[in-house]
LUMLUM-148340 format. One record per residue (C-alpha): residue in one letter; z negated, x negated, y negated. Coordinates in steps of 0.25 Angstrom, whole numbers, plus 5000, padded with zeros to 4 digits. Layout:
LUMLUM-148340
aZXY...
end
This chain:
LUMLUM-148340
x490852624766x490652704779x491552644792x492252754795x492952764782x493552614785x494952604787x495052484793x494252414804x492852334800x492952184802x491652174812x492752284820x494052194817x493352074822x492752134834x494152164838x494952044835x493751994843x493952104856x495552064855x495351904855x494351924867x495452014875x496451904871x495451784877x495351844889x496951864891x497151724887x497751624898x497951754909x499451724908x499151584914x498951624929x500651674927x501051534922x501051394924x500651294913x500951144911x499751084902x500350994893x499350834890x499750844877x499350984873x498451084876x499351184879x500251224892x501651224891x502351364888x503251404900x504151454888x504551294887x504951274903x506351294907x507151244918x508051134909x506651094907x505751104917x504151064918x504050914922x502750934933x502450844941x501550894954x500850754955x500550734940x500550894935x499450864923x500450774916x501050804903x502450864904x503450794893x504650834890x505750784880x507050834879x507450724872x508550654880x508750494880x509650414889x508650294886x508050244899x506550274901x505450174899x504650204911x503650084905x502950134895x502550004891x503849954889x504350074880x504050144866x504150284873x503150304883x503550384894x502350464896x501950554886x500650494889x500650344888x499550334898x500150324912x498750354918x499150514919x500450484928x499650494942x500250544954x499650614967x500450554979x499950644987x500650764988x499750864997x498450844986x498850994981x497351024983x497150924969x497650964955x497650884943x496950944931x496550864919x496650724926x495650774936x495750814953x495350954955x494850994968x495551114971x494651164983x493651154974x493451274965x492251194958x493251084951x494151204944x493451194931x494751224922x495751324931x496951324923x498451384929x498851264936x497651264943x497451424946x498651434952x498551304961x497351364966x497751494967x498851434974x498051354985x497151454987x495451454988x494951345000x493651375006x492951275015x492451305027x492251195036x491151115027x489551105028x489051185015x487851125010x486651215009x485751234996x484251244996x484151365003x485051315014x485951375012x487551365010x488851415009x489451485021x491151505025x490551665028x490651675013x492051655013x492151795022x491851935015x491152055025x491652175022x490852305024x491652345036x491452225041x492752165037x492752005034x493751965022x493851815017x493451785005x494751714998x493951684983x492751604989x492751454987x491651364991x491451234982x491051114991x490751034977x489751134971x489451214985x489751344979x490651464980x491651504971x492751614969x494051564969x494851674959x493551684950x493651544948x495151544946x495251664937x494451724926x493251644931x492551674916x492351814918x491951804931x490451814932x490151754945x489651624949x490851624960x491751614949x491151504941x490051384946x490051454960x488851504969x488151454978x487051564980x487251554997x486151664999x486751774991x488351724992x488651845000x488351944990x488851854977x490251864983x490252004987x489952024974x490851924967x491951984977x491852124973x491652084956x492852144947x493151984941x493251924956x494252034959x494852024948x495251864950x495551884965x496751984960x497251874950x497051764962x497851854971x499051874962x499051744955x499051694970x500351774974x501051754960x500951604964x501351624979x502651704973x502751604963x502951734956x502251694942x502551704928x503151564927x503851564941x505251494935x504151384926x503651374940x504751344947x505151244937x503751174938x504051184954x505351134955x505051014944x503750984954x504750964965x505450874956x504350774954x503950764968x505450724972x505450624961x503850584967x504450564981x505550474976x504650384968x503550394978x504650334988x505250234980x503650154976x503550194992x504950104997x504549994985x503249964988x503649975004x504549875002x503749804993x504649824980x504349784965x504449904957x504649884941x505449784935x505649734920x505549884915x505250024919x506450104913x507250174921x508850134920x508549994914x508949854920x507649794926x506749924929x506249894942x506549934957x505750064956x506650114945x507750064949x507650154963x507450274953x508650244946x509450244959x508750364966x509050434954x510550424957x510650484972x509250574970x509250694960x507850704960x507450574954x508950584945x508350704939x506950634936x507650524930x508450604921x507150674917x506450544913x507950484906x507850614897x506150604895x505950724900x504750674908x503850574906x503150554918x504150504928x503350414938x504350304938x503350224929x502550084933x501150164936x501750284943x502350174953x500950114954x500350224957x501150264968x501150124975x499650144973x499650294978x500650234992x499750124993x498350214994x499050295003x499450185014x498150135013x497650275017x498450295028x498050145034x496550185033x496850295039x497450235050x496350135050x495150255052x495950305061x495950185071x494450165068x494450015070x495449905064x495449755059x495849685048x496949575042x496549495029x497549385024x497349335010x498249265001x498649254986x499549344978x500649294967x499449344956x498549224964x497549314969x497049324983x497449434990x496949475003x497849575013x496949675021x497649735035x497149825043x497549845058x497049945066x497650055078x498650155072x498350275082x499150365075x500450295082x500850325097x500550225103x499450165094x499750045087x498849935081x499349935066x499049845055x499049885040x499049815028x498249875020x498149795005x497749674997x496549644992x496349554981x495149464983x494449354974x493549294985x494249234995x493149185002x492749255017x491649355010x492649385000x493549425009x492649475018x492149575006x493449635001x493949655015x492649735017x492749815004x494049845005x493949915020x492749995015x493550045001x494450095011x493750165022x493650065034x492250035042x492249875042x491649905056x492949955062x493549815060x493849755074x494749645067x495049545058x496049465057x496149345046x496849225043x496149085048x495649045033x494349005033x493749135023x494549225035x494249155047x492849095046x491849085055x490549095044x491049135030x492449205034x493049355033x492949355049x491649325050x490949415039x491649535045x491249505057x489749495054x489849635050x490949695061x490749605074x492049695079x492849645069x493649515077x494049415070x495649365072x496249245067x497749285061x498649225072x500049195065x499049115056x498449045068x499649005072x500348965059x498748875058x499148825071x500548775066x499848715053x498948635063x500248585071x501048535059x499848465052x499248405065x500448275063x501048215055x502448215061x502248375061x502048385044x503248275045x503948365053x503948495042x504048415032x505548375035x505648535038x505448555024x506148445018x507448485027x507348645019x507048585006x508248495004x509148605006x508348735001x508148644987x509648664984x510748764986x511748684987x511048615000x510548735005x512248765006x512348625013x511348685023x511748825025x513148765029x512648655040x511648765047x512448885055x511148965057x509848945054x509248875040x508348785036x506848875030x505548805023x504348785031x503248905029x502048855023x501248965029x501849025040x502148885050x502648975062x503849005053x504148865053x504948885065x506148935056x506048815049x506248725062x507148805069x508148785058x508048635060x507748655076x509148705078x510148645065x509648505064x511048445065x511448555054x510348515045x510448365047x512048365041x511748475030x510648345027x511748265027x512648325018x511548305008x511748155007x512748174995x511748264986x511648204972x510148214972x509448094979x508348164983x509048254991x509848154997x508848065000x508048185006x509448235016x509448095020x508048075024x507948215031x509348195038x509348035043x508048035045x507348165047x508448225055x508748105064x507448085068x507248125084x505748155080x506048275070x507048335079x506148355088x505048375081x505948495077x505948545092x504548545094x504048605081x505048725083x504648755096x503048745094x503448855079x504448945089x503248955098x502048995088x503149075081x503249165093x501749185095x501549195078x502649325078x502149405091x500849375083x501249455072x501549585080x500949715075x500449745090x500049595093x498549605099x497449505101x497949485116x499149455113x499049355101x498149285113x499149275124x500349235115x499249135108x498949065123x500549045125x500648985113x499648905118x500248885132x501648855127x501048735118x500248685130x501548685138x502448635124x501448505125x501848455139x503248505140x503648525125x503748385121x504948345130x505848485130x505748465113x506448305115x507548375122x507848465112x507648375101x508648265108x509648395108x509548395092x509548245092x510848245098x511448335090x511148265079x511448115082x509948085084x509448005092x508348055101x507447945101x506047935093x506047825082x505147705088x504247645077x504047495077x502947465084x501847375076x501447245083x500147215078x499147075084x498247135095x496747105097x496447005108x495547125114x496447235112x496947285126x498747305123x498847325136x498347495136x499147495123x500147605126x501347625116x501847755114x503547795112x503947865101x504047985108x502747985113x502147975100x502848085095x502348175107x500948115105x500948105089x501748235085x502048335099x500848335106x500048335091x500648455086x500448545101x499148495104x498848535089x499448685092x498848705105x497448675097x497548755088x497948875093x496748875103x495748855090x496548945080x496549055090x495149055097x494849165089x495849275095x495249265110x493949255104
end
C-alpha cells in the first residue's frame, strides 16, 4: 500500500522522532544546575533535592570538611553520645572510618578545593577534569588568574608564550584585555576560561579542551576563537552567572543562605575547639579520660571544657544540642579530630621557628638526651639564633622537638641531629654553636657530637653547658672526702625520719616557724642549698622536734632521733660543716641562675666564672676562721660545746733510727682545715679552671 494512504506514521518516522525529541531532551539536561546549589550525598549517587531544605533543618556544611556526607536523623534521644566509636554499638559516623574527618587549619587556602579526596589547583585550568556546580561557581567566583611575571619556556622553534597575548588590538587601534585567556604553567598552553567552564563539548576549539600552544599562529587562533558564535555564547552565561553570584541573586538564594549561615556556624564551633586543644596542649594538659561521652563521669578534660562552654556560649550549646539529638555525626569532638589538631598547632610552630631561623641566617644548637616513661631515649633538639623581627633584636632560643634515637653512640647522635636539620630546611653550614652536656658521646675530643660537626662546620664552637659544669664541679667537691659524703648523708637521714610518717612530719612543722626541711636532689647539686639552709638557720628547732621522738613505739625510729639528735646534732664539727657547705652552695647558686639567663652571653658567663674563682681563692684564706664564729653562734644556742672532739692518740715503740724530734702533731682543728676545708676548696678551685677551659677557648 501506497504511503500516502497511511493514516498514521511509519515506524522508521516514529523512531526518528522519539530519537529527534530524546536528542533535544540530552542537550537540556543539567542547564538548571548553574541556578542551584547541590550537596552530593557519599552514600548515593544522587544530590539532595533543594525541596527537602528548610530552615527547622537546615544543611549541616562544614567549610573545612564540605565532601563529607550529611546525616540527618530526626530521631530525638536524651542518651549521651558515645564519641568512642570503639567503645559503643552505634558508630557516630555514618562511616566507620574516621580517615574522612580531616580539617584544613588554614583558613586563607580558598585557592584549594576538595573534590573526590583529591587538591585541585584552581589556578590551574589543566587539573579541572570534572567541572560540576560547586566548582563552576567558585571559579566563576574567583575569577580567571593570568600569570605574568614568570620565564615561559620556549619549544623547538624558540618560541614561547608572550603577556601581549593577554591584550586584544582593535582596528582602530584600540587595546582591550582579554579577560578568557589563561595560560597553564603545567602543560605550557592557553586555554579559554568560559569555554572550559561552559559547554566545552560543543565547543570546537583546542582552547577549550587540551589547550594550544601554536606560538607562531596564536594571534590569529584567538581572533578567531574570540569572534566564534560558542565562545560568545559562554562569555554571556559567564557574565551573568558572574553577576547572579555577586547579587547572591540565584534560584536557591534562601538554601544559600541557610548553607551560609550554617558555615558560620561550624567555623564559631572550629575556633572554640581550635582554642581549647591550643590552651591544653600550652599548658601541657591531658585530654581524654576513662571514656569519650559527653555528659558522663570520667570523660576527660577536653570534654569536660565543652560541657562548660556549652553553658555560657550559644554557639557550642547549640552544637551540643545537635550532637545529643544525632542530628550530625561529624562533630570533631572525637579522639583523632584532637590529634589532628595538636598535630596541625604543632606543624605550624614549627614553621614559624624555621622561619625565624632562615631569617637570621646563622644559629646554634642545644642536644640533652634522656629517657622517657616508655624507656626510650629521647634526645630534645633547641635552636637559638637572633630574632630580628623584635625591636631591639633579641637573641631567642626555641625548643623545637624530641627525637627518638636508638643509637646513643656520638655518630648516632651526630646522624639524627644532621638528618633532622636537613628534613627541615636548615644549611649545617650556618651552624656557629653547639652546646652539649659533658657526657662523653657529647663532649669528646675523637669520637663525640662536637667533634663530628666540627669536621664538617669548623664555625661551629663547641660550649660545654655551664649549669652542668658547675653541678660536675659540686659532684667533685662532695666525693673528694670522706667527711663531705658524711656530711649529706646526715642531711638525708634528718628529711627521711620525718618525711616517712605524717604524724612526725606534724611533730616537725610545729618546732620549725619558717623554713622546712627538703630531700637532697640527685642531679641538680646546686639545689642543695635549700636543703642546708633549712638546717643552717633552725638547727635548735630541728634538734627538739628530734627529741620529741624519743617516745615513738618503733625502735627504729627511736634509735635513729637519738643518734641524729645526741650525736649528730651536738657535734661542733657538723655545725660547722653546716656554715661552710651553705656558703660555698649560696655561692655557685648565684653564678648557676644568672647562667641560666635568656640574654646570658659567652663574656659574661666568663667574668662571673672568674669571680667565682676569685671568691673561692679569697674563701680559702679568710673563710675557715669567719665559718668558726658562726658555727660557735649555733653551738651556743644549742648548748654545744664548741670545741672539736680529740681522738686518743696511739703510742706505738719507735725505731732507734727514726728522728721523733721533726714529728709535728696536728690539733683537731687543724686536721679538720687540712682534711675536710682545705680538701673540698682546693677541689672547687681545680675544677672549675679544667671544666671551663673550653669557654675562653
Amino acid at each position: 500500500m501506497s504511503n500516502r494512504y497511511r493514516k498514521h506514521e511509519s515506524g522508521h518516522s516514529k523512531r526518528k522522532k522519539k530519537q529527534k525529541l530524546e536528542a533535544q531532551m540530552e542537550s537540556l539536561k543539567g542547564s538548571l544546575l548553574k541556578y542551584v546549589t547541590t550537596v552530593k550525598d557519599n552514600n548515593s549517587d544522587e544530590p539532595l533535592k533543594t525541596d527537602d531544605l528548610s530552615s527547622d533543618n537546615p544543611l549541616n556544611v562544614d567549610e573545612h570538611n564540605s565532601d563529607e556526607p550529611l546525616n540527618v536523623d530526626e530521631h530525638n534521644s536524651d542518651e549521651p553520645l558515645n564519641v568512642d566509636e570503639n567503645n559503643s554499638d552505634e558508630p557516630l559516623n555514618a562511616n566507620e572510618n574516621n580517615s574522612d574527618e580531616h580539617l584544613n587549619a588554614n583558613e586563607n587556602n580558598s585557592d584549594e578545593l576538595l573534590n573526590e579526596d583529591e587538591t585541585i589547583n584552581l589556578d590551574d585550568p589543566t587539573e579541572w577534569t570534572v567541572i560540576n556546580t560547586n566548582l563552576r561557581d567558585l571559579l566563576v567566583e574567583k575569577g580567571p588568574v593570568k600569570i605574568y611575571d614568570y620565564d615561559f619556556p620556549k619549544d623547538e622553534y624558540s618560541r614561547n608564550f608572550s603577556s601581549s597575548f593577554y591584550m586584544q588590538k582593535m582596528a582602530n587601534g584600540e587595546k582591550y584585555e582579554r579577560k578568557w585567556l589563561l595560560y597553564s604553567i603545567k602543560l605550557d598552553r592557553v586555554f579559554c576560561f568560559c569555554c572550559k567552564l561552559f559547554d566545552v563539548n560543543s565547543c570546537k576549539s583546542k582552547l577549550a579542551k587540551g589547550g594550544s600552544k601554536d606560538w607562531r599562529n596564536m594571534n590569529d587562533k584567538l581572533k578567531k576563537h574570540e569572534s566564534s558564535k560558542e565562545h560568545i555564547m559562554n562569555m554571556s552565561k559567564w557574565f551573568e552567572l558572574e553577576s547572579r553570584l555577586a547579587k547572591n541573586n540565584t534560584i536557591d538564594k534562601e538554601t544559600q543562605i541557610l548553607i551560609n549561615k550554617d558555615k558560620e556556624h561550624w567555623k564559631d564551633v572550629l575556633k572554640r575547639i581550635i582554642g581549647v586543644v591550643k590552651t591544653f596542649s600550652m599548658n601541657n594538659i591531658p585530654f581524654r579520660g576513662d571514656n569519650e561521652k559527653l555528659y558522663e563521669k570520667n570523660n576527660g578534660n577536653f570534654l569536660a571544657i565543652v560541657q562548660m562552654i556549652a553553658e555560657f556560649d550559644l554557639v557550642m550549646k547549640e552544637h551540643v544540642r545537635r550532637i545529643k539529638n544525632k542530628e550530625i555525626y561529624n562533630h570533631y569532638l572525637g579522639h583523632n579530630m584532637q590529634n589532628e589538631l595538636i598535630s596541625l598547632l604543632a606543624c605550624e610552630v614549627k614553621n614559624k621557628i624555621v622561619n625565624k631561623v632562615k631569617e637570621a641566617k646563622y644559629f646554634s644548637v642545644i642536644l640533652d638526651c634522656t629517657p622517657d616513661t616508655s624507656h626510650k631515649e629521647q634526645m630534645s633538639i633547641i635552636l637559638r639564633c637572633l630574632d630580628i623581627s623584635s625591636t631591639p633584636i633579641e637573641v631567642k632560643e626555641y625548643f623545637f622537638e624530641f627525637i627518638i634515637v636508638d643509637d646513643t653512640t656520638g655518630k648516632g647522635l651526630f646522624d639524627a641531629m644532621v638528618e633532622e636539620i636537613s628534613n627541615i630546611g636548615l644549611d649545617i653550614n650556618n651552624i656557629r654553636g653547639q652546646g652539649y652536656d659533658n657526657g662523653s658521646n657529647m663532649k669528646g675530643k675523637h669520637q663525640g657530637v662536637q667533634k663530628r660537626l666540627l669536621d664538617i662546620n669548623p664555625r661551629a664552637f663547641y660550649t660545654p653547658c655551664g649549669c652542668h659544669s658547675l653541678n660536675l664541679v659540686l659532684c667533685d667537691m662532695a666525693n673528694s672526702c670522706t667527711k663531705a659524703r658524711e656530711f649529706f648523708g646526715i642531711i638525708q637521714r634528718t628529711y627521711t625520719i620525718f618525711a616517712s610518717s605524717t604524724k612526725r612530719w606534724k611533730i616537725l612543722q610545729d618546732c620549725l616557724p619558717k623554713l622546712t626541711l627538703k630531700p637532697l636532689s640527685q642531679t641538680r647539686w646546686e639545689s642543695r642549698v635549700e636543703s642546708v639552709k633549712a638546717i643552717r638557720y633552725q638547727a635548735p628547732q630541728i634538734k627538739k622536734a628530734l627529741m620529741k621522738l624519743y617516745s615513738d613505739d618503733d625502735a627504729k625510729v627511736l634509735s635513729e632521733a637519738k643518734s641524729l639528735a645526741d650525736f649528730e646534732f651536738n657535734k661542733f664539727e657538723f655545725l660547722l660543716g653546716i656554715v661552710i657547705w651553705y656558703e660555698i652552695l649560696c655561692a655557685i647558686n648565684r653564678v648557676s641562675k644568672s647562667l641560666q639567663e635568656k640574654d646570658m652571653c659567652i663574656d659574661s658567663a666568663i667574668k662571673k666564672l672568674d669571680g667565682l674563682l676569685c671568691y673561692f681563692e679569697n674563701y680559702r684564706e679568710n673563710g675557715f676562721e669567719n665559718a668558726i664564729i658562726d658555727a660557735k653562734e649555733i653551738a651556743l644556742e644549742m648548748d654545744v660545746e664548741p670545741m672539736f672532739r680529740e681522738k686518743r692518740i696511739i703510742h706505738r715503740n719507735r725505731r732507734f733510727d727514726e728522728n721523733v724530734a721533726n714529728e709535728t702533731t696536728k690539733t683537731p682543728i687543724e686536721l679538720f682545715k687540712t682534711d675536710y676545708f682545705l680538701y673540698i676548696v682546693d677541689q672547687a678551685i681545680s675544677s672549675i679552671k679544667t671544666r671551663f677551659d673550653q669557654f675562653k677557648i
